[in-house]
C-alpha positions in Angstrom: 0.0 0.0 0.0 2.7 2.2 0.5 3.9 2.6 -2.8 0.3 4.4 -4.2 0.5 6.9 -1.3 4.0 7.5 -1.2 4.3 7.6 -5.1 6.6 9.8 -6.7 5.3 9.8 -9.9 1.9 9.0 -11.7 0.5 8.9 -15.0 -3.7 10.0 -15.5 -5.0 7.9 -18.3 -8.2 9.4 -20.0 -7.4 13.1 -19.9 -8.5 15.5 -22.7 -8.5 19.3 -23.8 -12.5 18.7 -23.6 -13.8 21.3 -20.9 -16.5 18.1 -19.4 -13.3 16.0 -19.2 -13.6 14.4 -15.9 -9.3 13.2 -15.9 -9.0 17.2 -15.8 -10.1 17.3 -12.8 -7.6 15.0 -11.6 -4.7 17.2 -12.9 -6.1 20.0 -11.5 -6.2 17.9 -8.4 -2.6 17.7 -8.5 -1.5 21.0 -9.1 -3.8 22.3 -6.6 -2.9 20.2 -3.4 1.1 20.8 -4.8 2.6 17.4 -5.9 5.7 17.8 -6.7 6.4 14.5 -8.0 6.4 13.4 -11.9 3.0 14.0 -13.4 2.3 12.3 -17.2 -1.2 12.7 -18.4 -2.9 10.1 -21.5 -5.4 10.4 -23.8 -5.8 9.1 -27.4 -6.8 12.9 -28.3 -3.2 14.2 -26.9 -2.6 18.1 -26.8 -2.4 19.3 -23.6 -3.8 20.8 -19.9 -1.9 23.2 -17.9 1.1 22.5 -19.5 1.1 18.7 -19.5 1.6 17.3 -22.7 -1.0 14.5 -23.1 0.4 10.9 -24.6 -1.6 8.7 -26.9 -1.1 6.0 -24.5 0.5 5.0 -21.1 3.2 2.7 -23.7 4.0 6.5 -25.5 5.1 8.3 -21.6 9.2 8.3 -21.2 9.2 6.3 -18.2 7.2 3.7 -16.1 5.6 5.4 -13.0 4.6 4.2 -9.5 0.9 4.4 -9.8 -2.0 4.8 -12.8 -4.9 6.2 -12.4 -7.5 5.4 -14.9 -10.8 7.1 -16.0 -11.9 5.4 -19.3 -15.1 3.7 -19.8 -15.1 0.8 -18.5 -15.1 -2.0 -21.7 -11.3 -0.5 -22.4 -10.3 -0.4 -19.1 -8.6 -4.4 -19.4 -6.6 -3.3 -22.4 -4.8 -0.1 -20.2 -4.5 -2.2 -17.9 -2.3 -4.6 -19.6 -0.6 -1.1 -21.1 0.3 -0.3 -17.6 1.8 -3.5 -17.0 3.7 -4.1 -20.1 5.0 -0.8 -18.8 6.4 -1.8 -15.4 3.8 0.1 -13.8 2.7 -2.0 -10.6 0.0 -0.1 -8.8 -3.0 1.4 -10.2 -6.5 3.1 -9.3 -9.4 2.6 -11.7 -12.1 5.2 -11.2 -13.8 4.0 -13.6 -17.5 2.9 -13.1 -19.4 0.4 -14.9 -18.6 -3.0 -13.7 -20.3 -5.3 -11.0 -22.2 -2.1 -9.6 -24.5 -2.3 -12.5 -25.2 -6.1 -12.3 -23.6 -9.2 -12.3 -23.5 -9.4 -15.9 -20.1 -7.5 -15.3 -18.8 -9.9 -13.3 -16.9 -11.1 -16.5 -15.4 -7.8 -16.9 -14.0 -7.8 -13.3 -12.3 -11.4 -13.9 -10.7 -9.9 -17.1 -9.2 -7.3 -14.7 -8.4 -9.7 -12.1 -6.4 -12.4 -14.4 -4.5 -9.5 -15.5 -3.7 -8.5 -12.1 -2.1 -11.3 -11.3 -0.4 -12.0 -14.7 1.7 -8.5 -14.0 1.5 -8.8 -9.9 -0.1 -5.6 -9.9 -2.6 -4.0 -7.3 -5.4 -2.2 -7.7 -7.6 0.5 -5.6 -11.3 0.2 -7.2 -12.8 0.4 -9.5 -15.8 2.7 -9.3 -14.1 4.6 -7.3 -13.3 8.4 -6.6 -9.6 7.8 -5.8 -7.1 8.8 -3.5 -5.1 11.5 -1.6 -2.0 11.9 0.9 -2.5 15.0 2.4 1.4 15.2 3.4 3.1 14.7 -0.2 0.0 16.3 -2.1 -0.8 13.3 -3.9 -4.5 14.0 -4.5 -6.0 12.1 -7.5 -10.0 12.0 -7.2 -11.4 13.0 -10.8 -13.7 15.6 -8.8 -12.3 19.0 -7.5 -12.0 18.9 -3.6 -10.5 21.7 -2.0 -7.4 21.4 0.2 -9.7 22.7 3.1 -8.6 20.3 5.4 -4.6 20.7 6.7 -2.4 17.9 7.0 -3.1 15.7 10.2 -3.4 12.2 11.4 -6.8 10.8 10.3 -7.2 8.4 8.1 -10.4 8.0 6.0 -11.0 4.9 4.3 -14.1 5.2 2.4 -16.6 2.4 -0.1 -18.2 5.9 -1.3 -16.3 8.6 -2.2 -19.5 10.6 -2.3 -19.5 9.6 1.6 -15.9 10.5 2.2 -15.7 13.9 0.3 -18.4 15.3 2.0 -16.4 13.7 5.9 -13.3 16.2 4.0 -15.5 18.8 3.4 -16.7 18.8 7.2 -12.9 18.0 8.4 -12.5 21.4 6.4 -14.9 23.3 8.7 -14.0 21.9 11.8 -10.2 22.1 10.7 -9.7 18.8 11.6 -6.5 17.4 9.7 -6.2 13.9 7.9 -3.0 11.9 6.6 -4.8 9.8 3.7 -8.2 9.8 2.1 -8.9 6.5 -0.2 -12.4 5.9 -1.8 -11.9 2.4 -2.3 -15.5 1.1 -4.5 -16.3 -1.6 -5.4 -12.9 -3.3 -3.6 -12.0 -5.6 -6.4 -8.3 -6.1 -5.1 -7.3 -4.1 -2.3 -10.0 -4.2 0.5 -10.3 -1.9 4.1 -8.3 -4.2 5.4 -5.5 -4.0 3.3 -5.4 -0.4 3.3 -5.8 -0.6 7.4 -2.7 -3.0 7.5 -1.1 0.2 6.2 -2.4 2.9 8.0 -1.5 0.9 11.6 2.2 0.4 10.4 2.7 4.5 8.9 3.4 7.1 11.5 1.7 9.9 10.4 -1.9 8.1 10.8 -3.2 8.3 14.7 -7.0 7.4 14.1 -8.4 5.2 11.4 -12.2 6.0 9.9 -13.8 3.5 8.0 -17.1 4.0 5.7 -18.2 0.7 4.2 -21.3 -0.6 3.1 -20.3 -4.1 3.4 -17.2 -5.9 5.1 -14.6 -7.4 3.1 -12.9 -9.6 6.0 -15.0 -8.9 9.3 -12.8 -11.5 11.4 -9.5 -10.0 9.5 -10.7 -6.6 10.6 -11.2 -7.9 14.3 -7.9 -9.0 14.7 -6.2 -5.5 13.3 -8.4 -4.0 15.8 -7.2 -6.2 18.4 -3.6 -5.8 17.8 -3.6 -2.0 17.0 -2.6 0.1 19.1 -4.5 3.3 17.4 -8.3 3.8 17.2 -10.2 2.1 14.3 -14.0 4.1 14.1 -16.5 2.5 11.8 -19.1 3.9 10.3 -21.3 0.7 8.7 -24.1 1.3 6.8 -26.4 -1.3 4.5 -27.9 -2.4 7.9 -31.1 -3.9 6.7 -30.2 -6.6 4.3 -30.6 -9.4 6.7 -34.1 -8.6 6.8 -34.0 -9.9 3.2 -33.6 -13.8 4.3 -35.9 -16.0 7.1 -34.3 -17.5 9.9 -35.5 -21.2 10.6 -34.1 -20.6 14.2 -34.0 -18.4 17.7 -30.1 -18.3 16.7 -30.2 -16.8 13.3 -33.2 -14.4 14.5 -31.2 -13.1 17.2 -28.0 -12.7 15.6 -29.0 -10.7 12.1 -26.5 -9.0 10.1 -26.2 -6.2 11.7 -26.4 -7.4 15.4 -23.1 -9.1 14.5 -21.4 -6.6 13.4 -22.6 -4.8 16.6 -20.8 -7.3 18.8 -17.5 -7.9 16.4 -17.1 -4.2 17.1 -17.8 -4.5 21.4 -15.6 -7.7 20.7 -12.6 -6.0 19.0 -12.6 -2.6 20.3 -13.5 -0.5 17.5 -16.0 2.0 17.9 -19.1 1.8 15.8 -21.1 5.0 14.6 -24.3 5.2 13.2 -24.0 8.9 10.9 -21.6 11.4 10.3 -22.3 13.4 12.7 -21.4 10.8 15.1 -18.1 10.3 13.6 -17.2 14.0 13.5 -17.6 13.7 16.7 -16.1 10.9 18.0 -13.0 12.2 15.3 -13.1 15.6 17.1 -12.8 13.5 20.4 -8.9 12.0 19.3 -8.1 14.7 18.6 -7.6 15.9 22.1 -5.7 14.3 24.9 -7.0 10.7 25.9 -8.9 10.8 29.1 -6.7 8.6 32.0 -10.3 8.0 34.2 -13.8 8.7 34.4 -13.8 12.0 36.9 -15.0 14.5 34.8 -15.5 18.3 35.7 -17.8 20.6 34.3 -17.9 24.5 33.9 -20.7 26.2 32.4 -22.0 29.9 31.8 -25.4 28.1 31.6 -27.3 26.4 34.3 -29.6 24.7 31.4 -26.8 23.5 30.2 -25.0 22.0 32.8 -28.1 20.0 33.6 -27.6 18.4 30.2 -24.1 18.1 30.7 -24.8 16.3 34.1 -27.4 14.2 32.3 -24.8 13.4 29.8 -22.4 12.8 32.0 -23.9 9.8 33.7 -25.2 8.1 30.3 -21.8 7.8 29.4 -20.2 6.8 32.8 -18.5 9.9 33.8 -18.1 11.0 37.7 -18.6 14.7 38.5 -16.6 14.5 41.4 -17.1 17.5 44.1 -14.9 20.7 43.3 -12.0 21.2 46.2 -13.1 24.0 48.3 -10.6 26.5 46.4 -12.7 26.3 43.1 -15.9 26.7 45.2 -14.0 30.0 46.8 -13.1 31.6 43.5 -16.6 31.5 41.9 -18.6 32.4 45.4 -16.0 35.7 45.5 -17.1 37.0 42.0 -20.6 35.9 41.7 -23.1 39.0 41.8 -26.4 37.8 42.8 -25.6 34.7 44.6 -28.4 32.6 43.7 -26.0 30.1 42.3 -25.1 27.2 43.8 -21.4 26.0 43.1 -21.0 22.4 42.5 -20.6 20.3 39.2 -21.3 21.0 37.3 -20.2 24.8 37.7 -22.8 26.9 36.9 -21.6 30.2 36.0 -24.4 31.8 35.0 -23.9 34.8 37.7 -20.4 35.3 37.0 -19.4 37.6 34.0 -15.4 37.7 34.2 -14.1 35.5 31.4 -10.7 35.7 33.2 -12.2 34.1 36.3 -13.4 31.5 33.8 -9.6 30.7 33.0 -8.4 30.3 36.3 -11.2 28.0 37.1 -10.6 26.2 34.5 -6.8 26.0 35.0 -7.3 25.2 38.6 -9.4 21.9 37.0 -6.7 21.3 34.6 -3.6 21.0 37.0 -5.9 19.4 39.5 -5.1 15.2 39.2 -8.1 14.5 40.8 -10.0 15.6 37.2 -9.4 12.9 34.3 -11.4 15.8 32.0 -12.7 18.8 31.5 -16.5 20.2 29.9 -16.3 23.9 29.4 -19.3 25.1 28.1 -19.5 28.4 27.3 -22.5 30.6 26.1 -22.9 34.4 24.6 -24.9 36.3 22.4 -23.5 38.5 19.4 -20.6 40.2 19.4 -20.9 41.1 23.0 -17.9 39.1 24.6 -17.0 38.1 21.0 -13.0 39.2 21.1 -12.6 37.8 24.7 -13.9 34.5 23.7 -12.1 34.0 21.1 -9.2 34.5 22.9 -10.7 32.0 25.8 -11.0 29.6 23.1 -7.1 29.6 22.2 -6.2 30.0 26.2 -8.4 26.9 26.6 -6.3 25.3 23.9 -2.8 25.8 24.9 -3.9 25.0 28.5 -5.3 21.4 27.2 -1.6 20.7 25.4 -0.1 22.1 28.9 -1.9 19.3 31.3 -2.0 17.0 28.6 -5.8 16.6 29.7 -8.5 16.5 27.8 -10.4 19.4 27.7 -14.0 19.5 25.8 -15.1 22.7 24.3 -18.7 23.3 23.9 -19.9 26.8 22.4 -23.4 28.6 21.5 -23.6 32.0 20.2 -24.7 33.4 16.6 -23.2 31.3 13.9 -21.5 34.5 12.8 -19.5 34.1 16.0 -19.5 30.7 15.8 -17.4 30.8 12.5 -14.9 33.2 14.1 -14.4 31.5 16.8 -13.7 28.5 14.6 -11.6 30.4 12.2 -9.6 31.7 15.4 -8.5 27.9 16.0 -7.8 24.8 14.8 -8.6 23.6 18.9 -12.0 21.3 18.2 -15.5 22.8 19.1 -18.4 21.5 20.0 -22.3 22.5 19.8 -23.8 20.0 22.4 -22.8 19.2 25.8 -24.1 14.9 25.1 -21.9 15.6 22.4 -18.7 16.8 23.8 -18.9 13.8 26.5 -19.9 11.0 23.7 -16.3 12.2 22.2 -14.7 11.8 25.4 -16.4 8.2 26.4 -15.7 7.0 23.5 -12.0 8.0 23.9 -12.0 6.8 27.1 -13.9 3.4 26.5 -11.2 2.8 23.6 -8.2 3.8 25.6 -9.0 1.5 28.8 -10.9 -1.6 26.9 -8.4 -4.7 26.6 -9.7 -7.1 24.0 -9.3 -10.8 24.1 -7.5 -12.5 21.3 -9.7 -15.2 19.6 -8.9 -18.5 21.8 -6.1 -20.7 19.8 -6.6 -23.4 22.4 -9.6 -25.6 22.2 -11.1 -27.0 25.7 -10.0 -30.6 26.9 -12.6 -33.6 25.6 -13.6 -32.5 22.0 -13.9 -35.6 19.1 -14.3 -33.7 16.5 -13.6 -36.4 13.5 -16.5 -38.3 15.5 -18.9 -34.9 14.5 -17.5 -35.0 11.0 -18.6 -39.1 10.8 -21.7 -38.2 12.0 -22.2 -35.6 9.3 -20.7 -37.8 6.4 -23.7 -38.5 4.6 -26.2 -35.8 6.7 -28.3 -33.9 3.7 -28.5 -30.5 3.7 -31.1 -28.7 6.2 -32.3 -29.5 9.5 -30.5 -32.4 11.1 -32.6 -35.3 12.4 -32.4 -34.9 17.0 -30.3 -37.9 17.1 -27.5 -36.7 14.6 -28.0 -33.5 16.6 -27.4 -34.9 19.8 -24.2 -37.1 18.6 -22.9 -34.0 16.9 -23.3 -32.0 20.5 -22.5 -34.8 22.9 -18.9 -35.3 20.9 -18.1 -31.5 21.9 -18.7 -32.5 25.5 -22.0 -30.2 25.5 -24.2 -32.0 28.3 -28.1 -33.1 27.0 -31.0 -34.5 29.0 -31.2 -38.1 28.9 -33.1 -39.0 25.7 -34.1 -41.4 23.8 -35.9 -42.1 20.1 -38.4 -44.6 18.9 -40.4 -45.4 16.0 -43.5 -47.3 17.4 -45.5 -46.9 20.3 -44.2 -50.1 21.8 -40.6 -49.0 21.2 -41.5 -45.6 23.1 -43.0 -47.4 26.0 -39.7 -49.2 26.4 -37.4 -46.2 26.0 -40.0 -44.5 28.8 -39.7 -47.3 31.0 -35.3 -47.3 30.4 -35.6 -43.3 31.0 -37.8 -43.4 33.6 -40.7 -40.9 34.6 -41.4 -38.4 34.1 -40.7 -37.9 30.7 -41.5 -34.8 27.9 -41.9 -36.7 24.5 -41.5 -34.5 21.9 -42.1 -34.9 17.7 -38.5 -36.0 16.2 -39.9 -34.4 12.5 -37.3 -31.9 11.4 -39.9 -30.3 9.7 -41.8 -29.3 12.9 -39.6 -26.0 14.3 -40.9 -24.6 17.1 -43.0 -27.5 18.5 -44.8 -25.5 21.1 -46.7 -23.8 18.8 -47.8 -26.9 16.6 -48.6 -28.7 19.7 -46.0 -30.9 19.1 -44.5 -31.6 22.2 -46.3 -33.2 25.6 -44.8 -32.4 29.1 -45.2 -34.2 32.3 -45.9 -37.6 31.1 -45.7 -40.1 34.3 -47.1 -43.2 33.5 -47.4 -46.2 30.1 -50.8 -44.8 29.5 -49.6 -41.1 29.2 -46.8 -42.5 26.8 -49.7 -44.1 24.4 -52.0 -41.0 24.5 -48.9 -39.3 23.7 -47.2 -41.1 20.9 -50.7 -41.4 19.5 -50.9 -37.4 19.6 -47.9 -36.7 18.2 -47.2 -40.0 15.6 -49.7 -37.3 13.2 -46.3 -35.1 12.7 -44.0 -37.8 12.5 -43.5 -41.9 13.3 -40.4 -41.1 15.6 -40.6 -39.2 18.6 -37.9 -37.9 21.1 -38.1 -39.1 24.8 -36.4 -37.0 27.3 -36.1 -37.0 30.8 -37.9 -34.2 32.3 -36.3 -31.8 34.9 -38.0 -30.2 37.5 -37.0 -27.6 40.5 -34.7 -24.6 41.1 -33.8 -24.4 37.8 -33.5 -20.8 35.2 -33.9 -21.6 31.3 -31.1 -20.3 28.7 -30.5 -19.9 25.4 -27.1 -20.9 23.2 -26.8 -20.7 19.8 -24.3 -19.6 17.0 -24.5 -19.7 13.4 -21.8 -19.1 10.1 -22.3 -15.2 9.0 -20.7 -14.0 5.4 -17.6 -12.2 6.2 -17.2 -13.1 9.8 -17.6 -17.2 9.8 -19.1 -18.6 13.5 -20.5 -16.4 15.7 -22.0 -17.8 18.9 -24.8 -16.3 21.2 -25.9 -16.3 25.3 -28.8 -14.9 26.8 -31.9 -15.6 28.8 -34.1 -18.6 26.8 -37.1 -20.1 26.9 -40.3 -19.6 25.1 -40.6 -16.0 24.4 -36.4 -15.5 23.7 -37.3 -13.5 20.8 -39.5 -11.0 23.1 -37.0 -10.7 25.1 -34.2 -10.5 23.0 -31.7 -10.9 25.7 -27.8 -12.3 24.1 -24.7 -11.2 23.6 -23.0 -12.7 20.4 -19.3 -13.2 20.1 -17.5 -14.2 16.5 -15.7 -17.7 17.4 -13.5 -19.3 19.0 -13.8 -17.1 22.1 -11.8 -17.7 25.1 -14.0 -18.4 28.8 -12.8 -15.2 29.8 -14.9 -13.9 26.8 -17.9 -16.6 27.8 -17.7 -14.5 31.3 -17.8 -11.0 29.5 -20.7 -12.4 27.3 -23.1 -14.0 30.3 -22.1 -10.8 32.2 -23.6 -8.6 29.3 -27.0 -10.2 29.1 -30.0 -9.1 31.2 -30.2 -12.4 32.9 -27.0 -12.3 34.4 -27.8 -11.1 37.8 -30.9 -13.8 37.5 -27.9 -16.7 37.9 -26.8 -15.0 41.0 -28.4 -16.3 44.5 -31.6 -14.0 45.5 -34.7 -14.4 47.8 -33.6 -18.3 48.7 -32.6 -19.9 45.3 -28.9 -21.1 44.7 -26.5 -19.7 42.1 -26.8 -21.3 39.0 -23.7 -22.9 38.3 -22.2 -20.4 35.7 -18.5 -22.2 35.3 -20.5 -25.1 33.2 -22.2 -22.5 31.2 -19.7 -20.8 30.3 -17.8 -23.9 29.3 -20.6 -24.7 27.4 -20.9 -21.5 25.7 -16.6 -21.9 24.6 -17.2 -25.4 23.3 -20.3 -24.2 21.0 -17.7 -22.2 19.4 -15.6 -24.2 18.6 -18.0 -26.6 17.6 -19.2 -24.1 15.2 -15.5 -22.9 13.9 -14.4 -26.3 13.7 -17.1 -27.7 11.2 -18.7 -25.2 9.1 -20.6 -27.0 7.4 -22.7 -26.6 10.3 -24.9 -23.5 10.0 -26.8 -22.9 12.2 -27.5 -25.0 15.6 -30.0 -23.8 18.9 -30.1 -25.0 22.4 -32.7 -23.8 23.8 -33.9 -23.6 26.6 -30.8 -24.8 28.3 -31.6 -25.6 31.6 -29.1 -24.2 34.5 -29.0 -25.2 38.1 -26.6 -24.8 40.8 -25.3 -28.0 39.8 -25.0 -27.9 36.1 -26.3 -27.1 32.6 -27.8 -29.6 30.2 -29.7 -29.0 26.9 -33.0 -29.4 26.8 -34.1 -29.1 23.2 -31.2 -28.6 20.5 -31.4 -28.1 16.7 -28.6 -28.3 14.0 -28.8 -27.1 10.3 -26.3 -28.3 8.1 -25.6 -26.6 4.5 -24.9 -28.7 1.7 -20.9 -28.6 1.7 -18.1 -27.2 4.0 -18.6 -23.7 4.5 -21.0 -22.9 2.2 -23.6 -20.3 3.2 -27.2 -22.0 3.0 -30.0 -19.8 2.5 
């Protein structure tokens, strides 16, 4: 990756004199943001554009350069390609629309480009894509003009629409929030996020990482960047509702959609998920001050409404407002006029008009170490005040570099005054209290959250070749309970006592081996949820319940399932996992039962997780504290669970073939967990995603 953003020189193919020639732009581009490497420009046409002398073709430029950047229509984009490589030119960017974005009738089109990829070992950002910038060598090759706004800094935007990622520049721009590289990256035919994230955690001048995508290349590849990074990765995912598109034949895949699972690779990983750009502006604005190093916040306000929202703020997102030390308390009380205030934090400074008093106060905060942060919120109208805040603003700045604390500035006035305040500095401003302390949670959250590495060690007493066996000749779709249950049992996962039969005098011997009392239950794989078919009968304790049973449910199915039924101090669970495009396993945890979906209690993990991640997941549910003792009953015996919950996953990463599978309810007592109903689907062939 380094050698498109640290090119030295490049060659634009598809430029013309034409005034609606889009590869202009591009030279324009270049000039513009001053690039002062090697610049050739191509174009059957030739002529020229701002003194560039435009080849015929990239075979007719003196020498080979270190990128291409290609803006043809699509049909001859192949043939430059192989120009470009006959050329010794290794790395290119193809802007170029028209391929798979306009149907998969393209898809033909995109192999072209990939064989000849590999057939030169070349790499390729795109296509259908607005291009790429380094704001520190000036490098800037989108085929739209975009104005050098934004300065030179350390974010990195990493963007599937360049629509999307302009307009994040263009806002960087007015918040004067600087960036290190800017790549639209489309359609992601050869180089992906993650490739381009690879780079941005091993270059220097990239602190933070922003991410726009509208689907995940590599979502476990991602996760384990994140996890080894020691800089911030923000994600801004979008294209949530396409797993609304499919039906889930179990709790599992209805509880872990799409989108829910991208939710929990990001808690898993530690990167911080955003839902607009707003959010990400400000959770961007946020790194860009010092990291808070604990949760005691302080809070100094010219408004009392506003410090109520700060407050309110303050304990959404976990913060502390500690009590002020008497000193701060002194200096307000001395130069307050009315004194109907009452000093505590937040600081309401509504009866105090000396901006310099403001400064010491907040200095006093900043060299205090009992603060981790600082919310300054400060309020005027018009041009009344309008020279001395601006210079509170760059006080309030150098003092946040002096502590090396972080301190959150959060103005209202007139947007005239707003403007020059935010011309007067390139120190971040906010407009919303909740906002200024989302930017510093999220700061904090990232800087103190220790991720666990996926688990590379598989719990003691799997067989998994005895699974495989089982699975040998399974058809695709649900898997019959016994199959099920051998699949499980070889993982070590614990299930009632059970038994099948075919006949009604097979079941009364299985129910007299078991013994009472029994649930019998259809073994159809056709019935789902058996509740609701009336296809399951509990509490059976005698032969003559077993025959007005089997006779009740032999209309689903011959075979029925005998299991032993438990009874007592017991909680129902749920544990389930299924294979998700882009990530593989993921496995979920949460309260079961009956009405799981209503609830909608789980946390979801992408597999093989650790038990120290099983303990973070049951912690996470609602249901935790139900597995605690209260009013009388036992702790549920959360060590088996948890090992439980680890050997799903690994059930489910070893064989994924295995789609889907659903235990639920579990059943948990102090002295165990067993399963007490348990479904596995199977696709077709090893890892291929079933509908």
């Amino acid at each position: 990756m380094k050698d498109f953003f640290e090119a030295k020189s490049v060659v634009i193919v598809g430029v013309s004199a034409s005034p609606d020639n889009m590869g202009r732009a591009i030279i324009y581009n270049l000039v513009r943001y001053q690039y002062s490497g090697i610049v050739y420009a191509v174009g059957p046409k030739g002529g020229s554009f701002l003194g560039f002398k435009i080849y015929p073709s990239v075979l007719d430029i003196p020498e080979p350069t270190d990128l291409a950047v290609i803006l043809v229509p699509a049909k001859f984009v192949p043939e430059v390609l192989r120009q470009c490589g006959e050329k010794g030119i290794r790395r290119v960017v193809v802007e170029s629309a028209g391929f798979t974005e306009l149907g998969q009738d393209r898809a033909g089109l995109e192999q072209e480009v990939l064989g000849i990829l590999r057939n030169y070992d070349m790499r390729l950002i795109g296509p259908n894509c607005v291009g790429i910038i380094n704001r520190h060598t000036g490098l800037a090759v989108p085929f739209m003009p975009i104005e050098p706004l934004a300065p030179p800094g350390n974010i990195a935007v990493i963007a599937q629409s360049g629509g999307v990622g302009g307009s994040l520049l263009n806002m960087f721009g007015g918040e004067k929030l600087g960036y290190s590289i800017f790549a639209s990256i489309g359609n992601k035919l050869n180089v992906t996020e993650c490739d381009l994230v690879d780079y941005c955690i091993a270059t220097d001048h990239t602190k933070t990482i922003f991410l726009y995508l509208e689907g995940i290349s590599d979502g476990r590849r991602l996760m384990e960047q994140a996890m080894r990074a020691k800089k911030p990765i923000v994600l801004h995912k979008s294209n949530r509702t396409e797993a609304g598109k499919s039906i889930a034949r179990s709790h599992s895949a209805s509880l872990s959609s799409d989108d829910t699972v991208v939710d929990a690779a990001c808690c898993q990983a530690g990167i911080i998920r955003v839902q607009d750009q707003t959010e990400a502006l400000t959770v961007l604005k946020g790194f860009s001050l010092p990291i808070p190093k604990g949760p005691k916040l302080a809070v100094i306000s010219r408004s009392g409404g506003h410090a109520v929202v700060a407050a309110d703020a303050a304990e959404e997102y976990g913060f502390q407002l500690v009590p002020f030390p008497e000193k701060i308390i002194k200096m307000a009380e001395d130069r307050a006029r009315a004194g109907v205030v009452r000093f505590q934090n937040p600081l309401d400074l509504g009866d105090v008009f000396d901006l310099r008093l403001y400064l010491m106060l907040a200095e006093e905060v900043m060299k205090d170490p009992i603060f981790d942060a600082l919310l300054f919120v400060h309020h005027y109208q018009g041009a009344l005040d309008g020279g001395h805040s601006r210079s509170l603003v760059k006080e309030l700045d150098a003092m946040s570099k002096r502590y090396d604390k972080p301190l959150a500035f959060c103005l209202f006035t007139s947007p005239e005054e707003y403007l020059a305040n935010r011309r007067a500095t390139d120190f971040p401003i906010f407009t919303d209290p909740r906002h200024a302390i989302r930017a510093l949670a999220a700061t904090a959250k990232w800087a103190t959250f220790q991720p666990i590495p996926f688990a590379n060690e598989p719990p003691g007493g799997l067989n998994r070749s005895q699974a495989l066996e089982t699975l040998e000749h399974a058809p695709r779709g649900l898997l019959g309970p016994a199959e099920s249950a051998l699949i499980l049992e070889a993982y070590g996962i614990r299930l009632v006592p059970w038994r099948i039969a075919s006949t009604e005098e097979e079941t009364i011997l299985m129910a007299e081996e078991l013994g009472f009392p029994l649930v019998m239950k259809t073994a159809s794989p056709k019935v789902i949820h058996k509740t609701e078919a009336g296809a399951i009968v509990l509490n059976i304790e005698n032969v003559d319940d077993v025959r007005r049973a089997y006779m009740k449910l032999s209309k689903f199915d011959r075979r029925v399932l005998l299991q032993r039924m438990v009874r007592g101090d017991g909680l129902e669970w749920i544990a389930g996992g299924r294979q998700v495009d882009q990530f593989g396993p993921v496995v979920l945890t949460g309260l079961g039962g009956i009405t799981v979906e209503v609830i909608g209690d789980r946390a979801i993990r992408v597999a093989p997780i650790t038990r120290e991640e099983a303990k973070r997941m049951v912690d996470e549910t609602k249901g935790a504290k139900l597995l605690e003792p209260f009013r009388g009953k036992k702790a549920k015996d959360r060590d088996a669970l948890e090992d439980l919950i680890v050997r799903l996953s690994w059930l489910l990463y070893d064989i994924p073939r295995i789609g889907e599978i659903d235990l639920n309810p579990l059943w948990i007592t102090d002295e165990g967990v067993v399963a007490l109903d348990w479904r596995i689907i199977v696709f077709r062939e090893e890892g291929v995603l079933g509908e």
